[in-house]
C-alpha positions as CSV (number, residue, x, y, z in Angstrom):
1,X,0.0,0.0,0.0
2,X,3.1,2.4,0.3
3,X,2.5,2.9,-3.6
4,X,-1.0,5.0,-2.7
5,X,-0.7,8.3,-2.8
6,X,-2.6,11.1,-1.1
7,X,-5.0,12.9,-3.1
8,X,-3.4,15.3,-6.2
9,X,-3.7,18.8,-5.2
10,X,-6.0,19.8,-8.1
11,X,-8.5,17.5,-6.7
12,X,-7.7,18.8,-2.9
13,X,-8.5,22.5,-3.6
14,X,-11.5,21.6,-5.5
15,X,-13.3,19.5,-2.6
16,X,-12.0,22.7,-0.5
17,X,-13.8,25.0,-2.3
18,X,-16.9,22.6,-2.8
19,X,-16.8,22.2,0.8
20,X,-16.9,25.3,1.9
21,X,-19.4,27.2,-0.9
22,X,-21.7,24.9,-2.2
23,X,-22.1,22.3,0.8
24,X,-22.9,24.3,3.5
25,X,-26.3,25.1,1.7
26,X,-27.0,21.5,1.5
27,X,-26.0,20.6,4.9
28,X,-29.7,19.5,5.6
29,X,-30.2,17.4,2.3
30,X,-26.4,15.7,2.7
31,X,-27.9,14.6,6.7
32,X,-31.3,13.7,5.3
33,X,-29.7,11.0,3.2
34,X,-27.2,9.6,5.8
35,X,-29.7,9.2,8.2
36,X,-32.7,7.9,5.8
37,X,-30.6,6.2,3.5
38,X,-30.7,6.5,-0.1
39,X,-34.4,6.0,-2.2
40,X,-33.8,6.1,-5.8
41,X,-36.4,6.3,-8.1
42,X,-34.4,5.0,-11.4
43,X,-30.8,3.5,-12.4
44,X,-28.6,4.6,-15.0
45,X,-26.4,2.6,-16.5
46,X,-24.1,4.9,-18.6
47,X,-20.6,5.2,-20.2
48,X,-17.5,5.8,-18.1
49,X,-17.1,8.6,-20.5
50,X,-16.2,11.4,-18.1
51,X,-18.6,14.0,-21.0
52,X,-21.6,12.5,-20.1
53,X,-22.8,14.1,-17.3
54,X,-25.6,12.2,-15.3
55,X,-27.3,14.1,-12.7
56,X,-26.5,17.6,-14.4
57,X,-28.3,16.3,-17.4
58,X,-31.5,15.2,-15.3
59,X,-31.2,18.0,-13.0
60,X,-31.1,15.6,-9.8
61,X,-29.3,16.3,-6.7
62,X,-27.2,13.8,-5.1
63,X,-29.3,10.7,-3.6
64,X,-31.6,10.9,-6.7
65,X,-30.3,8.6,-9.0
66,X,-28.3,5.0,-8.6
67,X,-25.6,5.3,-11.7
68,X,-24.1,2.4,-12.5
69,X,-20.5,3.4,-15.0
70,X,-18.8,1.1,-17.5
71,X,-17.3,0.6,-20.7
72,X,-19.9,1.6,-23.2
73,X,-22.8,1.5,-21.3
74,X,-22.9,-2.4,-21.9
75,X,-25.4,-5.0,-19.9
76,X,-23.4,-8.5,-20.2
77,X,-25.8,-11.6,-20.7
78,X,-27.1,-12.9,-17.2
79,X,-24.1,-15.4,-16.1
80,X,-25.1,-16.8,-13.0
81,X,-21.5,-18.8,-12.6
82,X,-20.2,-17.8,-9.0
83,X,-17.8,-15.1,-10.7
84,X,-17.3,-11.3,-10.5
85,X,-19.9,-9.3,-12.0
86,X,-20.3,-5.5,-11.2
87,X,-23.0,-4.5,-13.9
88,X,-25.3,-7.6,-13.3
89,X,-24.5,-7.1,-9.2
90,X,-25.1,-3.3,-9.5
91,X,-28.6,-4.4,-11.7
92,X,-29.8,-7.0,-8.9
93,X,-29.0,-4.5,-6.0
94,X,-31.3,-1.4,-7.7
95,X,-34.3,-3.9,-8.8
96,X,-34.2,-6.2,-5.7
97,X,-33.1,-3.6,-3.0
98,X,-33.7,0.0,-3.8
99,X,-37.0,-1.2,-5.8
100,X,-36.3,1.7,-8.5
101,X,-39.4,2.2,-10.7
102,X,-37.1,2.4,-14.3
103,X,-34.1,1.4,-15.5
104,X,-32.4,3.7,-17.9
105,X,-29.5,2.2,-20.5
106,X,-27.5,5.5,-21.5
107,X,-25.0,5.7,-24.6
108,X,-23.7,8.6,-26.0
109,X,-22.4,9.8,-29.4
110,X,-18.8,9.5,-30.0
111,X,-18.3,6.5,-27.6
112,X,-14.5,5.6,-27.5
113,X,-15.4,2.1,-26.1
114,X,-18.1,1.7,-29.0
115,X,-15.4,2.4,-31.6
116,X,-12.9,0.0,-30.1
117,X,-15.6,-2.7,-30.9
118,X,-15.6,-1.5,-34.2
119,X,-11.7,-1.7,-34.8
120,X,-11.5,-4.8,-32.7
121,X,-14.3,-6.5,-35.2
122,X,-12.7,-5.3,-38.3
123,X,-9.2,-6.4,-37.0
124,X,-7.5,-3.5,-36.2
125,X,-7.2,-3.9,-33.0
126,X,-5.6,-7.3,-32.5
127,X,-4.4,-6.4,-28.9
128,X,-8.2,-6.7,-27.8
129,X,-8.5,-10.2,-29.6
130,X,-5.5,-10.8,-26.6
131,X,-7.4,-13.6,-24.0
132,X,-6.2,-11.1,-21.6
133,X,-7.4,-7.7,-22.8
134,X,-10.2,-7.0,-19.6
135,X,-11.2,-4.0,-22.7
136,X,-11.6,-6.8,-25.1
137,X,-13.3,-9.3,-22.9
138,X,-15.6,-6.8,-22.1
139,X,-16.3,-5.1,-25.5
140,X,-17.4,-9.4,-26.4
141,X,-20.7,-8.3,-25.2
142,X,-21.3,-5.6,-27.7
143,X,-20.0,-8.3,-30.8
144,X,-23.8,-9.6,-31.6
145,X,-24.1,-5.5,-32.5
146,X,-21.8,-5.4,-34.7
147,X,-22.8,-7.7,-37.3
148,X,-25.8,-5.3,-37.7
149,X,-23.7,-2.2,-38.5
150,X,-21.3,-4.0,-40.2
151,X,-22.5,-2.9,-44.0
152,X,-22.6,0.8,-43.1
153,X,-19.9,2.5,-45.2
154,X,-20.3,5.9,-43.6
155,X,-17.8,5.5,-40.6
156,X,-19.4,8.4,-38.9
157,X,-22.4,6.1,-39.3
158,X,-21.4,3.3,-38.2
159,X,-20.2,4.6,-35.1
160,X,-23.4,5.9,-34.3
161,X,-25.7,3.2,-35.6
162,X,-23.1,0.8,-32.9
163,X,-23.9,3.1,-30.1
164,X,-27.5,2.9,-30.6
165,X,-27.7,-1.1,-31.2
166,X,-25.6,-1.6,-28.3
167,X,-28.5,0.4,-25.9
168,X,-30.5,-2.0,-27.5
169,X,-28.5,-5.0,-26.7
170,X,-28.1,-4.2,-23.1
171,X,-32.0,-3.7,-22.8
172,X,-32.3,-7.0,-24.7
173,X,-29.6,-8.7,-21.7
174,X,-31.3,-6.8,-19.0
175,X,-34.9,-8.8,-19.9
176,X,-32.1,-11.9,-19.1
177,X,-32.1,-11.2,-15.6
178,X,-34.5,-13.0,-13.8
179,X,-35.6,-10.7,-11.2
180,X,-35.5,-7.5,-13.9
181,X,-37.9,-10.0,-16.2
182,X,-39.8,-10.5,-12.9
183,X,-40.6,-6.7,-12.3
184,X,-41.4,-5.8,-15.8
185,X,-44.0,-8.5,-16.1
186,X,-45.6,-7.1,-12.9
187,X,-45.4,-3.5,-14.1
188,X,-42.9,-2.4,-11.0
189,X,-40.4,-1.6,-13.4
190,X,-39.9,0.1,-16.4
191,X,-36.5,0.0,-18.9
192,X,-35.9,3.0,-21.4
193,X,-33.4,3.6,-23.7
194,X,-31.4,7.1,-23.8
195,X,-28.9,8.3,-26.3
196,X,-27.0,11.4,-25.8
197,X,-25.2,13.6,-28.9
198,X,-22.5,15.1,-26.5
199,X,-21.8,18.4,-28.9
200,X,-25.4,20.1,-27.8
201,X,-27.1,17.3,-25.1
202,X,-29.8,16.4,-27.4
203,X,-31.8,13.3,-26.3
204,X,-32.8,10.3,-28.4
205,X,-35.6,7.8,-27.0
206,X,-35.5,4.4,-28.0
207,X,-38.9,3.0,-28.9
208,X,-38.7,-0.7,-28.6
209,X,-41.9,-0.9,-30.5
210,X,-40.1,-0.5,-33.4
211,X,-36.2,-0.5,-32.6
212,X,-36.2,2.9,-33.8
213,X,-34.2,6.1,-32.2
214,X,-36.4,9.3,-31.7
215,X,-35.7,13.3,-30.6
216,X,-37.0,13.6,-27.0
């Protein structure tokens, strides 16, 4: 542990000034939720992408939303094999614990894990094809996508027709999941598909109706 260092000064002087400007007039909401405990309404599962900004973009305030981060925004297939799984333990925790009412799968425009799929699937990445690329391992789940984008020429295009099927593959995994199946049969829960152009913060709903994108 000798290798951990203390916080980079940036970051120090930032919390500092948060601390002493902008918490003090939420004392009373910061107290609420340690001594209530936090009761989230929806999840998020969006891009690590540090651009897309969650709660700024809903307008909620700390305690409002349970955001799940990853690679791409991806849902892995429901793999109930005694291993690690963050995503599907982050899913089970929101639907079986918090009791959210939605579920809302997030992507973005210009997704830098979105276009390694695309280089690793055309070959031009051949160090995610490695067994021990975690980014390649992980960017499998988005594969099934690919073969539906695959014919675009555009590469602009293609980028974004990937970001938008892999929303829909997530939503398509999360329906794996028991207990998510579960609580969309009984009307409890409800999962929506969001993508976000990051140049102006336009919103495109996914209607699964007719797998088709449309301006919110």
């Amino acid at each position: 542990m000798h290798r951990v260092n203390s916080l980079p000064s940036y970051l120090l002087e930032r919390y500092k000034d948060w601390k002493d400007s902008t918490f003090p007039e939420n004392r009373d909401w910061f107290r609420k939720l340690a001594d209530e405990g936090q009761h989230p309404r929806a999840m998020v599962i969006a891009c690590c992408d540090s651009r897309v900004a969650i709660n700024s973009v809903f307008g909620q305030r700390t305690g409002e939303l349970f955001v799940h981060r990853n690679i791409a925004n991806l849902v892995p297939p429901y793999t109930p094999d005694g291993n690690h799984h963050g995503t599907g333990a982050a899913v089970e925790f929101a639907v079986k614990h918090l009791k959210v009412e939605h579920i809302l799968v997030m992507g973005h425009s210009n997704c830098g894990g979105v276009a390694g799929c695309i280089s690793m699937c055309e070959g031009h990445a051949p160090e995610f094809d490695e067994d021990e690329s975690l980014i390649g391992r992980w960017l499998d789940v988005l594969r099934p996508g690919f073969a539906t984008v695959a014919d675009i020429k555009n590469p602009q295009d293609r980028q974004t027709a990937l970001e938008k099927e892999g929303i829909h593959v997530s939503l398509e995994n999360l329906l794996g999941y028991p207990f998510v199946k579960a609580a969309v049969d009984a009307e409890t829960l409800s999962l929506h598909g969001l993508w976000a152009d990051i140049a102006d913060m336009d919103l495109e709903t996914f209607d699964g109706r007719i797998r088709h994108f449309a301006p919110t």
